[in-house]
SEROMAR-786106 format. One record per residue (C-alpha): x, y, z; residue number from 1; residue in one letter. Coordinates in Angstrom, 3 decimals. Layout:
SITE         px         py         pz    nr   rest
SITE          X          Y          Z   NUM      A
...
END
This chain:
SITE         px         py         pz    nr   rest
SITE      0.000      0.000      0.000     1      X
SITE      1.718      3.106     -0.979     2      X
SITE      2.423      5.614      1.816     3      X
SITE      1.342      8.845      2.766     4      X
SITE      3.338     11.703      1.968     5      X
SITE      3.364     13.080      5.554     6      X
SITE      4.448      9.466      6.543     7      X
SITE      7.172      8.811      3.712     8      X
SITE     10.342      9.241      5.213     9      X
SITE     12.929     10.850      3.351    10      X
SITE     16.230     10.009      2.457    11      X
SITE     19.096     10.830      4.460    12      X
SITE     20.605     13.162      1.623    13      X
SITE     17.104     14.717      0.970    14      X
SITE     17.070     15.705      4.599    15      X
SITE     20.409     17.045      5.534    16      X
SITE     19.964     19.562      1.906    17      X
SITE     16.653     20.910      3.355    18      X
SITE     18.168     21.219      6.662    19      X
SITE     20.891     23.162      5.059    20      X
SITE     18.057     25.109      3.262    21      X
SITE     16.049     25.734      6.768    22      X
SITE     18.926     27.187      8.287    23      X
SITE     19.901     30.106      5.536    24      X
SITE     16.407     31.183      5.241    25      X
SITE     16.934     31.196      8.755    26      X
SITE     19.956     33.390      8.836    27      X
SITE     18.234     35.710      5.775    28      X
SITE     14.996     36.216      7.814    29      X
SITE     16.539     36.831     11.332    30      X
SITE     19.890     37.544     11.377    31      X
SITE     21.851     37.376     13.957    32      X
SITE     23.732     40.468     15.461    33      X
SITE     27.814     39.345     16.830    34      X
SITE     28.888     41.371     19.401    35      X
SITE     32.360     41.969     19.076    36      X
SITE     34.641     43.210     21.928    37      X
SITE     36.136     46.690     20.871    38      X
SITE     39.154     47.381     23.173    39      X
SITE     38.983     50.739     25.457    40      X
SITE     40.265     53.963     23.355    41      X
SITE     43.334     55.567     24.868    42      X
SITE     42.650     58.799     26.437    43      X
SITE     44.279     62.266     23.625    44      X
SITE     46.849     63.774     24.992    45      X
SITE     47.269     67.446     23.996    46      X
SITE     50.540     68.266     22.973    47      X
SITE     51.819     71.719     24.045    48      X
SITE     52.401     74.185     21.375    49      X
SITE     55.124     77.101     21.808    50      X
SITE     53.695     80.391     21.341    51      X
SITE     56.856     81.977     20.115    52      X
SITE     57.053     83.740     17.052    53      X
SITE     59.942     82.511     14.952    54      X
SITE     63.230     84.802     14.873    55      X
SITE     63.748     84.368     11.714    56      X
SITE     62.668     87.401      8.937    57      X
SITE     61.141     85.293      5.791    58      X
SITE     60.453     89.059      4.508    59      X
SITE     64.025     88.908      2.892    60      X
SITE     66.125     85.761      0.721    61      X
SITE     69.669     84.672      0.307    62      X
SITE     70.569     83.700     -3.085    63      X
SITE     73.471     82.135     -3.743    64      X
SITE     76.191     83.099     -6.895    65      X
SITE     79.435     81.618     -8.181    66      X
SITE     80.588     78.274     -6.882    67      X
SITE     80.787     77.526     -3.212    68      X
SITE     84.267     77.873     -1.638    69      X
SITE     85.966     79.981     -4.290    70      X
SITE     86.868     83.639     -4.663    71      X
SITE     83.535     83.798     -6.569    72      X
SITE     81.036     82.727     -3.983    73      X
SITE     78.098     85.528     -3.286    74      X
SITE     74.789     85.158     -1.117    75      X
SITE     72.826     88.013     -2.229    76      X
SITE     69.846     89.280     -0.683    77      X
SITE     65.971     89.771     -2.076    78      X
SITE     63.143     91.411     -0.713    79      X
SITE     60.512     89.317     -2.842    80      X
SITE     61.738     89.843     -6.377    81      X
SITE     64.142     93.061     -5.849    82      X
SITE     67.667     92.662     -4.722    83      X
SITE     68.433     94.932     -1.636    84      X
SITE     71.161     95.147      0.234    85      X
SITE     71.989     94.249      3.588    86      X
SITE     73.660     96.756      5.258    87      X
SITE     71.777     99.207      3.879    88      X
SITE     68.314     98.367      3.163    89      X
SITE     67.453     95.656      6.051    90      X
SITE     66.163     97.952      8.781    91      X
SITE     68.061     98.052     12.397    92      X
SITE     65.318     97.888     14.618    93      X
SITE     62.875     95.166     14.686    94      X
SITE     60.493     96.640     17.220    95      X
SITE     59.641     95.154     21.083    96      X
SITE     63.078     96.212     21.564    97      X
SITE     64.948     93.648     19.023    98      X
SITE     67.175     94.155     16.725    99      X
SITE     67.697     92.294     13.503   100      X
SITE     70.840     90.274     12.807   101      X
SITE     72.114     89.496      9.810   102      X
SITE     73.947     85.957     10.191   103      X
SITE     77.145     85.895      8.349   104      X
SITE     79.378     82.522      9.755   105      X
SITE     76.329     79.587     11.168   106      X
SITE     78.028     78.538     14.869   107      X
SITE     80.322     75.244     14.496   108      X
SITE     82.011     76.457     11.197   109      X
SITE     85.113     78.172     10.326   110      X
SITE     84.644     79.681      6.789   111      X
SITE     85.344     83.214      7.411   112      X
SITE     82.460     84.842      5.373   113      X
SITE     81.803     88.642      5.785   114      X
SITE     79.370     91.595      4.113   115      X
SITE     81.683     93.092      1.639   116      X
SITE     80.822     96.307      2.226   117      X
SITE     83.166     97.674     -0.474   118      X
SITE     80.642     95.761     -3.644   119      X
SITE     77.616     97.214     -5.002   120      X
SITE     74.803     95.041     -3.114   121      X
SITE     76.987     94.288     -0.351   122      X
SITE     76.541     90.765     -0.736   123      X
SITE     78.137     87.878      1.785   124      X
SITE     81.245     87.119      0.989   125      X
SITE     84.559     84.703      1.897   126      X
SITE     87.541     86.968      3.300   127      X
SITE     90.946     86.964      1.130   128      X
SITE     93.933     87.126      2.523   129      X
SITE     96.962     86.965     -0.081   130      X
SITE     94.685     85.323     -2.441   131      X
SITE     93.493     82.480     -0.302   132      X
SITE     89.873     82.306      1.468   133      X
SITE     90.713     82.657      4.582   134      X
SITE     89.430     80.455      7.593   135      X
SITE     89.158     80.703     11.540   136      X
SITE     92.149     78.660     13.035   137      X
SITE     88.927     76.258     14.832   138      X
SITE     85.733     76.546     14.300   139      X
SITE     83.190     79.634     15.777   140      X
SITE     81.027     78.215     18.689   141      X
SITE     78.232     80.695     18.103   142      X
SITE     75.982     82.572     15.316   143      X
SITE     78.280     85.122     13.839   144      X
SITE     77.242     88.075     11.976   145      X
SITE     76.228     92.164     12.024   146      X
SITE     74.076     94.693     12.559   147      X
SITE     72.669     96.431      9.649   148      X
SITE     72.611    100.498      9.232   149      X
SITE     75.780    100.589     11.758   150      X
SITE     79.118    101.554     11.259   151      X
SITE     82.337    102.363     12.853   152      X
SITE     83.705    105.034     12.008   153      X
SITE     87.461    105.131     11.592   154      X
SITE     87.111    109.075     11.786   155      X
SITE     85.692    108.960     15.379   156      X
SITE     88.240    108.609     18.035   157      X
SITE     86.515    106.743     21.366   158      X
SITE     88.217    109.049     24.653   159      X
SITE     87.573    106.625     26.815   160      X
SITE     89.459    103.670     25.062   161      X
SITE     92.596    106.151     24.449   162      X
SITE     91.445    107.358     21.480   163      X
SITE     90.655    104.166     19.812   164      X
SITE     89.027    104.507     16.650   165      X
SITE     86.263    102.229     14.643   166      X
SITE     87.198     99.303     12.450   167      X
SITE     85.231    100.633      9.192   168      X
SITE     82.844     98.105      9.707   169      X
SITE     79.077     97.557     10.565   170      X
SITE     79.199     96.189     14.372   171      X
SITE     79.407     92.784     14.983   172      X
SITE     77.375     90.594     16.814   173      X
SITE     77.562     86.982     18.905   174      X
SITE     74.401     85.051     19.146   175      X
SITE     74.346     82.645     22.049   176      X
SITE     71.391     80.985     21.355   177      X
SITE     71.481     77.119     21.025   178      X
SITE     69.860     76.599     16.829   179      X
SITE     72.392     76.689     14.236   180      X
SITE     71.428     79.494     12.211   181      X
SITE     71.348     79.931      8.722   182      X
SITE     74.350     81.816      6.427   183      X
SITE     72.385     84.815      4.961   184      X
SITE     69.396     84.506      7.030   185      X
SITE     67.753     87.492      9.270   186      X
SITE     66.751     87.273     12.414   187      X
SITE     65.329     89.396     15.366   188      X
SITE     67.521     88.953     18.307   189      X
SITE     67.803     90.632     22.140   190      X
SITE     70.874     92.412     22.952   191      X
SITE     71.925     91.924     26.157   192      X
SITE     75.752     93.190     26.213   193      X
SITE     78.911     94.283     24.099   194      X
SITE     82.736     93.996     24.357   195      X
SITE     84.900     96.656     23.412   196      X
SITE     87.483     94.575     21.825   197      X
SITE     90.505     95.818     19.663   198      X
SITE     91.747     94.681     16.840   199      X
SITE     95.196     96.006     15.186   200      X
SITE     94.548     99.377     17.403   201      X
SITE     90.709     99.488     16.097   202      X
SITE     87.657     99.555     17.873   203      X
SITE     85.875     96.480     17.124   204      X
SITE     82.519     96.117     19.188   205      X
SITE     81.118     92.806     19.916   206      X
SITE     77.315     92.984     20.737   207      X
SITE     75.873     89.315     22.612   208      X
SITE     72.847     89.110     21.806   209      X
SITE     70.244     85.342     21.969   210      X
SITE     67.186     85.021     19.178   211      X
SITE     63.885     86.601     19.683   212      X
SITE     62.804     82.650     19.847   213      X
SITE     65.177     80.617     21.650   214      X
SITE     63.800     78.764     24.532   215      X
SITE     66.237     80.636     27.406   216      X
SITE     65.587     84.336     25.276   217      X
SITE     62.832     85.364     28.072   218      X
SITE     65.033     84.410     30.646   219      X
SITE     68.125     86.767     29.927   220      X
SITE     67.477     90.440     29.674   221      X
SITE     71.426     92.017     30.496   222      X
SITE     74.592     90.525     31.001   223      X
SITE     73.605     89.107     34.566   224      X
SITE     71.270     86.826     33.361   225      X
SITE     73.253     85.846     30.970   226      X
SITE     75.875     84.283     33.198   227      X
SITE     73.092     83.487     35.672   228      X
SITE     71.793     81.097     32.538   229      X
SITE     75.234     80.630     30.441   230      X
SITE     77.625     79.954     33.268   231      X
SITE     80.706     81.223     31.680   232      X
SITE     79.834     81.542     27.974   233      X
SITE     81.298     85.440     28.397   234      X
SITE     84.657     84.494     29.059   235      X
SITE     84.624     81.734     26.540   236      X
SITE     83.376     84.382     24.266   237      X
SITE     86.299     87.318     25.415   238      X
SITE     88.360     84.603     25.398   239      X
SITE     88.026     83.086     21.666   240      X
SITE     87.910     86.003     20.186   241      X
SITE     91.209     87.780     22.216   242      X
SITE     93.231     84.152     21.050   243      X
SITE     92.451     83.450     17.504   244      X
SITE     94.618     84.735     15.767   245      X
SITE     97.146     83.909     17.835   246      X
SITE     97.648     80.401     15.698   247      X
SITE     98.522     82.218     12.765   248      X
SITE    101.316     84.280     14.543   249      X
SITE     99.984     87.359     15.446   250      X
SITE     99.148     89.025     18.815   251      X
SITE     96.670     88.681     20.819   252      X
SITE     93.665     90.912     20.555   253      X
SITE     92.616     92.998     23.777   254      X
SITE     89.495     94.815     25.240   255      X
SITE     88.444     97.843     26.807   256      X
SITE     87.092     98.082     30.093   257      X
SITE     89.408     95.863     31.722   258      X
SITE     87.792     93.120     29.471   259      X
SITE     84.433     93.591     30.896   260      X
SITE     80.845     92.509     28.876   261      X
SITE     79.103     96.226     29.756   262      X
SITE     75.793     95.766     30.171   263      X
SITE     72.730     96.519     27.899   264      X
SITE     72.166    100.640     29.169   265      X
SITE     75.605    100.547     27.689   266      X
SITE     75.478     98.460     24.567   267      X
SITE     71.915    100.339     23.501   268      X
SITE     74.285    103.662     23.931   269      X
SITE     77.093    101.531     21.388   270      X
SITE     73.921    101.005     19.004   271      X
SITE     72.946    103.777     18.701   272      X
SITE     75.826    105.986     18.028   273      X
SITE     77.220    103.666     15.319   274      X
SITE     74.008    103.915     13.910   275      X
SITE     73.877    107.299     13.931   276      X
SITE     77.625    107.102     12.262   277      X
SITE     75.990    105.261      9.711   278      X
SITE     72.975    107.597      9.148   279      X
SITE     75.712    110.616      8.486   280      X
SITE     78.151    108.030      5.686   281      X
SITE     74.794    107.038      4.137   282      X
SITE     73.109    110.737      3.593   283      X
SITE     76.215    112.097      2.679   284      X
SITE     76.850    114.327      5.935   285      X
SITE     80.120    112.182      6.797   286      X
SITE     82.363    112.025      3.460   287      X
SITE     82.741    108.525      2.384   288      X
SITE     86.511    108.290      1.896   289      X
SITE     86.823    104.734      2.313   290      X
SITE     85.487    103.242     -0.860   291      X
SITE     82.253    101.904      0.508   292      X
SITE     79.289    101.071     -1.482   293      X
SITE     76.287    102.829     -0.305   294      X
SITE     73.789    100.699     -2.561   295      X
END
């Protein structure tokens, strides 16, 4: 007697495919929803941002000429797409009581490169003595480099250095701060004191002075604070610059003041009245006799 379909029994096969078949409508109709363990998020930390403005004056841009360490080797200067020059047209003060610095020899080298104050653009230059570039005996442990619109005058005799008159140069400057800065770059710096040193019997100032953005520049204000924070970087400083030449033969130089670092009343005075030197070469009330270029 043939059997009911609700009692025919199904072959194993037939019954494992519609089990298959039962269990993905299953998972189509109600699926189900796997809770996976997501692992805590670390807390953000906020990092600290420094709120001080960089030193360095992007307004103006060295470019280079000639091949590097030759006779030939110039860094010009640009203000956007005009050449300027900077001793003459890179403005002294920088406002807040900075100055701007014009950085001639980066700390840790020993190229000795200088404004050539005698070429039309004043551009940066490698000294030449005898025909040779001429280098520091040992490297310079700090930013080297001037002041623009300053100038010693060779005409004016100091009275109370014995009548010691200025190198014919724009005044030189030591930055202490602890970046490596950049060969033709221009930065606002702090003064903070000056050494009257002497050079060949001429007056040869030497401002120290730390970039408008270096970490210790709020700390030092005048000479005090700068031993206070650079234990003995002053007499390192008097010291390097009184012995270097002494390698090469020649004597010793020596300072003023019973080789004190005055303090910044003082050096703001020294500022001031080489700037005003330079004021008189540049509008023509002080003859310039010594073949400078004044553009």
């Amino acid at each position: 007697v043939p059997t009911s379909p609700r009692t025919r029994r199904l072959a194993p096969s037939t019954f494992k495919m519609a089990f298959a078949v039962r269990n993905a409508l299953r998972t189509v109709a109600a699926p189900r929803v796997l809770r996976k363990a997501i692992a805590p998020v670390a807390p953000v930390r906020r990092l600290a941002l420094s709120t001080r403005a960089s030193a360095k004056v992007d307004a103006f841009t060295a470019e280079e000429k000639g091949a590097a360490d030759t006779t030939d080797y110039r860094i010009f200067f640009k203000s956007g797409s005009k050449m300027v020059s900077p001793w003459h047209e890179i403005p002294l003060f920088a406002g807040d009581g900075l100055l701007h610095f014009i950085c001639e020899i980066p700390k840790e080298t020993s190229a000795k490169m200088e404004v050539a104050t005698d070429e039309v653009g004043t551009p940066i230059k490698q000294d030449i003595k005898k025909g040779k570039l001429r280098f520091y005996p040992y490297n310079i442990n700090w930013n080297y480099g001037l002041l623009p619109q300053t100038w010693e005058d060779p005409g004016h005799k100091n009275a109370e250095l014995n009548g010691v008159a200025g190198d014919n140069d724009p005044v030189d400057v030591v930055e202490i701060g602890s970046s490596t800065l950049k060969m033709g770059g221009v930065y606002k710096v702090k003064p903070l004191g000056v050494y009257a040193m002497i050079d060949d019997g001429e007056l040869d100032w030497k401002v120290i002075a730390i970039a408008a953005d270096d970490p210790k520049a709020s700390k030092v204000n005048d000479v005090a604070d700068v031993e206070k924070e650079f234990p003995g970087e002053l007499q390192k400083i008097m010291e390097w610059f009184r012995d270097y030449k002494i390698p090469d033969g020649k004597p010793a130089n020596s300072y003023g003041y019973n080789n004190e670092c005055k303090d910044k009343a003082f050096t703001m005075h020294v500022i001031k009245e080489t700037h005003e030197a330079y004021v008189h070469l540049k509008s023509g009330q002080r003859a310039n006799d010594e073949d400078l270029s004044l553009i």
